[in-house]
C-alpha positions in Angstrom: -4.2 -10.1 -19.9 -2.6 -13.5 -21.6 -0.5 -13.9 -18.6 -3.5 -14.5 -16.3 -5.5 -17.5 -18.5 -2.5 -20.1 -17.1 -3.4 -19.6 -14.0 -6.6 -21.5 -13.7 -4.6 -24.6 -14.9 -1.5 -24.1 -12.4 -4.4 -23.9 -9.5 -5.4 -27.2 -11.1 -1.7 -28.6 -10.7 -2.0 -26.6 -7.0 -4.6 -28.3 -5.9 -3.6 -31.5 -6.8 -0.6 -31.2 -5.3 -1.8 -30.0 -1.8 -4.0 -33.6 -1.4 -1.0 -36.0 -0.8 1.7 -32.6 0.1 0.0 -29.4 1.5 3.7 -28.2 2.9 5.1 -28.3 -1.0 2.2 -26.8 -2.8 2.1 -24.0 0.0 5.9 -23.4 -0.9 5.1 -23.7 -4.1 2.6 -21.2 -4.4 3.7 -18.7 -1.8 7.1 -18.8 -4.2 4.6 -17.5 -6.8 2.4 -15.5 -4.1 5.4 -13.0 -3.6 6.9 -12.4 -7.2 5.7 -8.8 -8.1 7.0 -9.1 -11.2 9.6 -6.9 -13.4 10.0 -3.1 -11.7 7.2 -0.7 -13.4 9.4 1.3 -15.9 9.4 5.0 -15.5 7.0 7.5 -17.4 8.6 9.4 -19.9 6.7 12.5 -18.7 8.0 11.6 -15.5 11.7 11.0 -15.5 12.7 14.8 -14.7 10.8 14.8 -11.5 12.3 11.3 -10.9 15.7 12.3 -11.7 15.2 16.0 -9.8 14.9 13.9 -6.5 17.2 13.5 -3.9 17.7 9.9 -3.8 19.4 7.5 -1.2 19.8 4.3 0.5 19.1 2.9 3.9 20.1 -0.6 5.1 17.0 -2.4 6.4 17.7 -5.9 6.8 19.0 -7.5 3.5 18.5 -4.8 1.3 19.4 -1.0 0.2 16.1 0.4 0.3 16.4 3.7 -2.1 14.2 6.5 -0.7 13.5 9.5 -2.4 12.8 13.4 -1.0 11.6 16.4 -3.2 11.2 20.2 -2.2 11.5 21.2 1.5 11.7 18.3 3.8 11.4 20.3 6.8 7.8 20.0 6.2 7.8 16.6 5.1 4.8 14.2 3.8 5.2 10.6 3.4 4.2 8.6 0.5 3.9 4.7 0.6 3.1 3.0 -3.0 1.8 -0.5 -3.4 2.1 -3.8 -4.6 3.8 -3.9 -8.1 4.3 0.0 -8.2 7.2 2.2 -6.7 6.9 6.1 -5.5 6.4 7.5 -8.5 3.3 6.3 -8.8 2.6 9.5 -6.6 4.2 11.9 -9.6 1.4 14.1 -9.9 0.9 15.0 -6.4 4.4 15.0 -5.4 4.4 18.2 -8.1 1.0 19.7 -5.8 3.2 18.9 -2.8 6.5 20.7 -3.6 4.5 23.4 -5.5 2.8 24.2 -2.1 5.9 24.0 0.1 5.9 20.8 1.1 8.8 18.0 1.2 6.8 14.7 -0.3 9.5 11.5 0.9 9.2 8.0 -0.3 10.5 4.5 -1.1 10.8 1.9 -3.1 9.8 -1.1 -1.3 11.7 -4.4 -1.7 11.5 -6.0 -5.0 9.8 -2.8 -6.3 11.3 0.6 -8.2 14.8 0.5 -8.0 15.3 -1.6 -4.8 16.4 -5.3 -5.4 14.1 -8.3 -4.3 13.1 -10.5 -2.9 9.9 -8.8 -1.4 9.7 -7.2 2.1 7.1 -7.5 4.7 5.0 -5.5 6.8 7.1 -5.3 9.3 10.1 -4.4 6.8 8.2 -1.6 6.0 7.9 -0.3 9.4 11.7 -0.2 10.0 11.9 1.9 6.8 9.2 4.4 7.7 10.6 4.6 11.0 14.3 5.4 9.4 12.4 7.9 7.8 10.8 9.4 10.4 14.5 9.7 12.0 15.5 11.3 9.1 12.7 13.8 8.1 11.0 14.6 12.0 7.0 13.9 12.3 5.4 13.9 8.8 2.2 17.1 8.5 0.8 13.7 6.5 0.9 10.3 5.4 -0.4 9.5 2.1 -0.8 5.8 1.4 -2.3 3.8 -2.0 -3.7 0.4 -2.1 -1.6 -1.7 -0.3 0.9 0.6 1.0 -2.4 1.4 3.6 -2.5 -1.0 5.9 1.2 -1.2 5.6 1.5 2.6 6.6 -1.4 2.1 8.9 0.8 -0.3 10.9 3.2 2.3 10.8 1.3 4.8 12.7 -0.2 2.5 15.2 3.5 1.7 16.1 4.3 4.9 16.5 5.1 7.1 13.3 3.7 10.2 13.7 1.6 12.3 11.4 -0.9 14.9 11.7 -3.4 13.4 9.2 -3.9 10.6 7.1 -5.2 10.4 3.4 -5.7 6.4 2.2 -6.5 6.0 -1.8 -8.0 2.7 -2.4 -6.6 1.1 0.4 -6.8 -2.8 1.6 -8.9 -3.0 4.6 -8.3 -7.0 5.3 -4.3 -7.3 4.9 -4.9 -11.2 3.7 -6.8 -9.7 0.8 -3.5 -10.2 -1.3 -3.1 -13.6 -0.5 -7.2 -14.1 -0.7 -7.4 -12.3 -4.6 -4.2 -14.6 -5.3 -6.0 -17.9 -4.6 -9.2 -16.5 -6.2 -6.8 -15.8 -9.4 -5.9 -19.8 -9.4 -9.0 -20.8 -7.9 -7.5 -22.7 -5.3 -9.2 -25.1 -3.2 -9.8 -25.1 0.3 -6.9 -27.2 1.2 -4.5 -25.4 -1.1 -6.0 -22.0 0.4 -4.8 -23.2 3.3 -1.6 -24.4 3.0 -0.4 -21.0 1.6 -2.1 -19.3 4.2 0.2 -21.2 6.4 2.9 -21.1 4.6 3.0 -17.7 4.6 2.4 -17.3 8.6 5.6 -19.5 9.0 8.4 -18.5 6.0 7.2 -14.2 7.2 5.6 -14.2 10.4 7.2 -17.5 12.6 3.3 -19.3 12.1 1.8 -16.3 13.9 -1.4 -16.8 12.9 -2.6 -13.6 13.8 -1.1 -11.5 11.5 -4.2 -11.4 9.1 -6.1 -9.5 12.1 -3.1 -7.3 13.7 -2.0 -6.2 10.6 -5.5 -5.2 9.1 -6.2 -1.3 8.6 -8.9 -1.2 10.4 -7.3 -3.4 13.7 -7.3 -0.7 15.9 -7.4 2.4 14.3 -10.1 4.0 16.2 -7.5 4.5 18.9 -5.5 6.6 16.5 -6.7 10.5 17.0 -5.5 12.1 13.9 -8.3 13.2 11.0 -8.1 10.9 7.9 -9.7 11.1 4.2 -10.5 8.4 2.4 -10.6 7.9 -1.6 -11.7 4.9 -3.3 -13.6 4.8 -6.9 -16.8 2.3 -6.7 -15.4 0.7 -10.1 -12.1 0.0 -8.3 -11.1 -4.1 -9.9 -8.3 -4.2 -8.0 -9.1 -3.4 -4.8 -12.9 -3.2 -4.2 -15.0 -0.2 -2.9 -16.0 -2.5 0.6 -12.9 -2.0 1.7 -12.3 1.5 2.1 -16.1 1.5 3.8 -14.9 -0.8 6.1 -12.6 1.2 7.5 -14.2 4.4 7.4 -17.1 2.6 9.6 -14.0 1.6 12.3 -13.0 5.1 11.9 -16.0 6.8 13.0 -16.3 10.8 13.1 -12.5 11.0 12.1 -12.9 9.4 8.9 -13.8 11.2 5.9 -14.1 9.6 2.1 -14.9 10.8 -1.3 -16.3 8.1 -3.3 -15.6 8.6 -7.2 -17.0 6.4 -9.9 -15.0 5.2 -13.5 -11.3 6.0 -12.3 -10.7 3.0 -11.1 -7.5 1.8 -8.6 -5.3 5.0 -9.5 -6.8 7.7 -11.7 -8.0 9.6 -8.5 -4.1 10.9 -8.5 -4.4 12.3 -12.2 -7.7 13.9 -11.4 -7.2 17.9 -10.7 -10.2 18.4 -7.5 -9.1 14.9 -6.2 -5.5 16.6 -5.9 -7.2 19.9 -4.6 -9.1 18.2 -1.9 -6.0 16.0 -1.1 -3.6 18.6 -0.8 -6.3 21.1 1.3 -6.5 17.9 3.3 -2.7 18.0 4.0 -2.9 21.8 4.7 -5.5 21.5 7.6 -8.2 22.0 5.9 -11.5 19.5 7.0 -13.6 19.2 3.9 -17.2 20.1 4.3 -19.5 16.6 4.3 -22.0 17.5 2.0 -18.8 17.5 -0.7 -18.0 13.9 0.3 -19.4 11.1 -1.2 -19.7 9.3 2.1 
């Protein structure tokens, strides 16, 4: 937690800044913005499952993205991670998955696990999930965590194809990043701004409507395939609203446990979160009244 009390005081500097030069501090910060930090290391208990993988590379763009399969990928489920995590942040389901026949396949994205920086996009991630899909045939699921949804989201609504569609604690609003990383340096208006911008020009060529296209819930009532949603009401990373917001876009298809004191990630430790997941993968609709909906 000492890493986070500077930030209020480089906000300061930020805001300063973006009076007299909003194009520098919005370089500035995005710079900042889009530093994940150092790869999350590898669990102990983890490494033989890591190392049991079958592990390769495809070129996207500047970088060799490694991807990662397990079991039998002819019936093959992909797994997208989020911000400052890699795949096997999944480790306990991928075990469910291969126990249960399926082929769980992953990434690391950009900047993340054991693929170099800098950081990929949205759109990076869609040529990779695509390479996948090219690889591996039509997924029997996607499973997507935090902000991995509305990147895999995107995914499908391009057209990657999966039968259905779990989301744990996903980002509903995809400038939520960018909004909790002004909030963190309690930026001003004008400094909000000028990374907001910043962004739309150095990732998107000043398309200012990324925030709205690239949103889970832009458009996904036009994608017919059953989903489950899990998101824990104590969730400080990502909060609860968002996984309600899209369940209300996704109407009758939508499903969602709601689980209280796991927070961001302990639903995928948690042994009838894993069952109802992994019944969810195999076809099988959950009764409501077991939904905390």
């Amino acid at each position: 937690m000492s890493a986070v009390k500077p930030l209020p005081l480089i906000g300061a500097a930020v805001n300063a800044l973006a009076l007299p030069a909003p194009r520098l501090a919005g370089v500035l910060t995005r710079r900042m913005w889009a530093a994940p930090g150092p790869p999350r290391s590898i669990p102990e208990e983890d490494r033989a499952l890591h190392e049991s993988a079958d592990t390769a590379t495809i070129r996207v763009g500047a970088w060799d993205v490694t991807t990662y399969a397990w079991g039998d990928t002819t019936r093959p489920v992909l797994l997208a991670h989020g911000w400052r995590s890699r795949s096997l942040r999944f480790a306990p389901l991928i075990r469910r998955l291969v126990d249960l026949g399926y082929g769980p396949v992953s990434w690391d994205a950009p900047g993340h696990g054991a693929t170099p920086g800098p950081v990929g996009t949205i759109l990076d991630a869609l040529r990779i999930q695509r390479l996948l899909q090219e690889r591996h045939g039509r997924f029997h699921a996607v499973v997507a965590h935090s902000m991995g949804v509305p990147f895999a989201v995107h995914a499908l609504r391009e057209g990657v194809e999966a039968d259905r569609v779990v989301l744990l604690s996903g980002v509903s609003d995809f400038d939520y990043l960018l909004t909790a990383f002004s909030d963190a340096l309690r930026l001003g208006p004008r400094a909000r701004e000028a990374l907001r911008t910043e962004v739309e020009r150095h990732y998107f060529e000043a398309d200012p409507t990324v925030w709205e296209r690239f949103s889970t819930t832009h458009r996904i009532d036009t994608l017919g395939r059953p989903f489950l949603l899990l998101h824990d009401d104590t969730d400080e990373v990502v909060p609860f609203a968002h996984s309600l917001r899209t369940l209300e876009h996704l109407g009758a298809r939508g499903r969602m446990i709601a689980t209280t004191g796991l927070g961001h990630s302990g639903a995928l430790a948690v042994g009838e979160h894993l069952d109802a997941i992994t019944s969810f993968v195999q076809g099988t609709d959950l009764p409501a009244h077991a939904l905390g909906r």
